[in-house]
N, C-alpha and C positions, 0 to 999 in steps of 0.2 A: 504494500500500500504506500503509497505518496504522500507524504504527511507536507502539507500547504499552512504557514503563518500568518497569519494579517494582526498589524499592532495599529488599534485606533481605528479600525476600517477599514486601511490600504494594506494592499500585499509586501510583507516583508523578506520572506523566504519559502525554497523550497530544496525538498532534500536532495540531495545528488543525484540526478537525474542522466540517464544516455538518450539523447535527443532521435537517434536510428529506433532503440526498444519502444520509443514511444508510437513513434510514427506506423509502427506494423500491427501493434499490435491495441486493442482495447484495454485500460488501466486503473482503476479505483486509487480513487482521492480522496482522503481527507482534508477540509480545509477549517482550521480555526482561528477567533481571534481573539486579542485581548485588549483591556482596554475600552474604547467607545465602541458601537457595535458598528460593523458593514452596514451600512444604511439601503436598504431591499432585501427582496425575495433569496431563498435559498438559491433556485438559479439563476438570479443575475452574480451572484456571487460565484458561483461555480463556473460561466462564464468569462467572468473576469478571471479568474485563475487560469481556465484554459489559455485566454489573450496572453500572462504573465508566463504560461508555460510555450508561448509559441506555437501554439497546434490549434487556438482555434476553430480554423478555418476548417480544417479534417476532418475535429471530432465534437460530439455536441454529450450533453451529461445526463442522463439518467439518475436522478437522486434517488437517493437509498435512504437517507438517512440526515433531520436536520432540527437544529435548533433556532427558534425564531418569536419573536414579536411582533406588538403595535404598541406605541408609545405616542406621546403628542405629538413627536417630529415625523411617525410615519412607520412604517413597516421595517426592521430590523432581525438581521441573521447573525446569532454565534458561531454557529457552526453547520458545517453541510459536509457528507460523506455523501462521494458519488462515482458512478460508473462514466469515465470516458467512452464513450462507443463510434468507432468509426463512422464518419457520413460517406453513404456512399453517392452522396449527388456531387 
């Protein structure tokens, strides 16, 4: 699994990753934060991760698994585990 960081909202890090293993194959991610929350949905946030892992455009996410709110400023994600899955368009 992929373990993805966001501090405050925005992406901080991600673990050591081979950018070829990513690309063939479908991959599970975890992404957490800390601090102020991701401001939206589990999958825009999982999206954003894909853009920060470079693969966007490939592959799109199947969530499995996430933590989330609404607060006065709006819809907010802790955290979201999720399936990379190949696009094949």
């Amino acid at each position: 699994m992929l373990k993805i960081e966001y501090l405050n909202g925005r992406f901080l890090s991600a673990d050591e990753l081979n950018s070829d293993g990513l690309r063939q194959n479908g991959f599970v991610c975890e992404a957490t934060n800390e601090g102020f929350p991701f401001r939206g949905t589990p999958t825009k946030m999982a999206n954003d991760a894909l853009v920060h892992l470079g693969v966007y455009s490939e592959f799109f996410p199947i969530i499995i698994y996430s933590k989330e709110g609404i607060d006065d400023k709006g819809r907010y994600t802790t955290s979201v585990t999720f399936e990379a899955v190949k696009n094949l368009f």
